[in-house]
Backbone bond lengths (Angstrom), bond angles and torsions (degrees), N, CA, C in turn:
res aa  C-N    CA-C-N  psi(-1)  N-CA   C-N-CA  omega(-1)  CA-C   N-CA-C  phi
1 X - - - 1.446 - - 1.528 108.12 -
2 X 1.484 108.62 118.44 1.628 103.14 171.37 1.536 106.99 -91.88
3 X 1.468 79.66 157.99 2.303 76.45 171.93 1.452 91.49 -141.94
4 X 1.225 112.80 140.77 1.540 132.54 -174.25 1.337 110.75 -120.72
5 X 1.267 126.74 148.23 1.435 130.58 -163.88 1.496 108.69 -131.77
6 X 1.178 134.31 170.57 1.396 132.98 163.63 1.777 97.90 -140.33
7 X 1.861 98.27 136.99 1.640 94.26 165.19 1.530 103.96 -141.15
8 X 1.318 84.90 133.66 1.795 105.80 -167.12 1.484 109.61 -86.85
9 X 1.332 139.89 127.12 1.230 131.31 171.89 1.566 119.57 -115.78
10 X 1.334 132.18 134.43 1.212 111.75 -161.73 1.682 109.29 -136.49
11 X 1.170 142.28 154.99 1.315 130.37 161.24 1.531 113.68 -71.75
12 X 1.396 79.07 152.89 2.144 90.63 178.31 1.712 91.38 -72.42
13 X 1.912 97.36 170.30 1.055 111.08 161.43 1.700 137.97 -75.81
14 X 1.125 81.04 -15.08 2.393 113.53 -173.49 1.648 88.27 -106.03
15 X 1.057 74.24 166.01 1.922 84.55 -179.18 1.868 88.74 -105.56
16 X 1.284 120.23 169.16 1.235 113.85 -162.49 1.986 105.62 -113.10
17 X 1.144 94.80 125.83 1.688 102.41 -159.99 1.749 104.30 -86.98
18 X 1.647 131.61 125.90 1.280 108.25 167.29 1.570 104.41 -131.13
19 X 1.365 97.44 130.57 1.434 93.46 -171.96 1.217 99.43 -101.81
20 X 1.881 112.94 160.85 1.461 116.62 -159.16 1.605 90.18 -151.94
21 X 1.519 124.94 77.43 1.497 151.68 173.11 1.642 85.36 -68.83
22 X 1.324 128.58 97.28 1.203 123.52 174.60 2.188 99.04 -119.60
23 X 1.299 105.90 146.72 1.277 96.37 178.66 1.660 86.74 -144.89
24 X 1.660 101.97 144.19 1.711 108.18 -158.31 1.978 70.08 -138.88
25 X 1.130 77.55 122.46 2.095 106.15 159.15 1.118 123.24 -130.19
26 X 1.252 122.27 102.74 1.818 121.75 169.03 1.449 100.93 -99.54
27 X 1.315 100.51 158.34 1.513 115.24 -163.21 1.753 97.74 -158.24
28 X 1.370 100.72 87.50 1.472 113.46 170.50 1.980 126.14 -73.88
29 X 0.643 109.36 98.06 1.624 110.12 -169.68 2.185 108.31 -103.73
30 X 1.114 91.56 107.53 1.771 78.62 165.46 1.526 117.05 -159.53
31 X 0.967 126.10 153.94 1.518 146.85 -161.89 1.698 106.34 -118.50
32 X 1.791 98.77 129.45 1.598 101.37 174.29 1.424 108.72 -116.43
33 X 1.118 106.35 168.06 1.519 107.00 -160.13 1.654 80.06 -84.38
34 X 1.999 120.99 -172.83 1.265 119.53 157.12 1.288 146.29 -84.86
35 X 1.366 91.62 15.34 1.706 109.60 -178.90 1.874 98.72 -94.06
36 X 1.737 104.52 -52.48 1.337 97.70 -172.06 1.565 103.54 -61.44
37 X 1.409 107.35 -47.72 1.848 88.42 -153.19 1.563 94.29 -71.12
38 X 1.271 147.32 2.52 1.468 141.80 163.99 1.716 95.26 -57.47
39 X 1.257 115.31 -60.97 1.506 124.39 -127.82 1.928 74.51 -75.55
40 X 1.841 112.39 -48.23 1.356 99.77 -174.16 1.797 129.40 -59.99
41 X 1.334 95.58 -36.63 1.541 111.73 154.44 1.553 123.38 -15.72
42 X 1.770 90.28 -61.54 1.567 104.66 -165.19 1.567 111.64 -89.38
43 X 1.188 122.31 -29.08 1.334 145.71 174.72 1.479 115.02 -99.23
44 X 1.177 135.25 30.44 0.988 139.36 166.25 0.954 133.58 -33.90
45 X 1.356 119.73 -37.46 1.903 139.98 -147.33 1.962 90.41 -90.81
46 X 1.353 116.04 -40.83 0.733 118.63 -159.16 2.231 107.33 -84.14
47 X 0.975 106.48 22.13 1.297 100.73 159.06 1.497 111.94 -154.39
């Protein structure tokens, strides 16, 4: 016995909407010892 199928595919009537509410937070945190942040202090220009 065969059995045969049909599958119909169709477009919607709306066009299809996807919303993408994305929210991106970086949050850099860092600590220098007292030699570096001196040396950056004094040398500043250079970064």
């Amino acid at each position: 016995m065969l059995l045969s199928g049909c599958v119909t595919v169709e477009a919607p009537d709306k066009p299809i909407v996807i919303n993408l509410n994305i929210n991106i937070k970086q949050e850099v945190v860092y600590r220098l010892d007292g030699e570096a942040k001196a040396l950056i202090d004094e040398q500043g220009g250079i970064f």
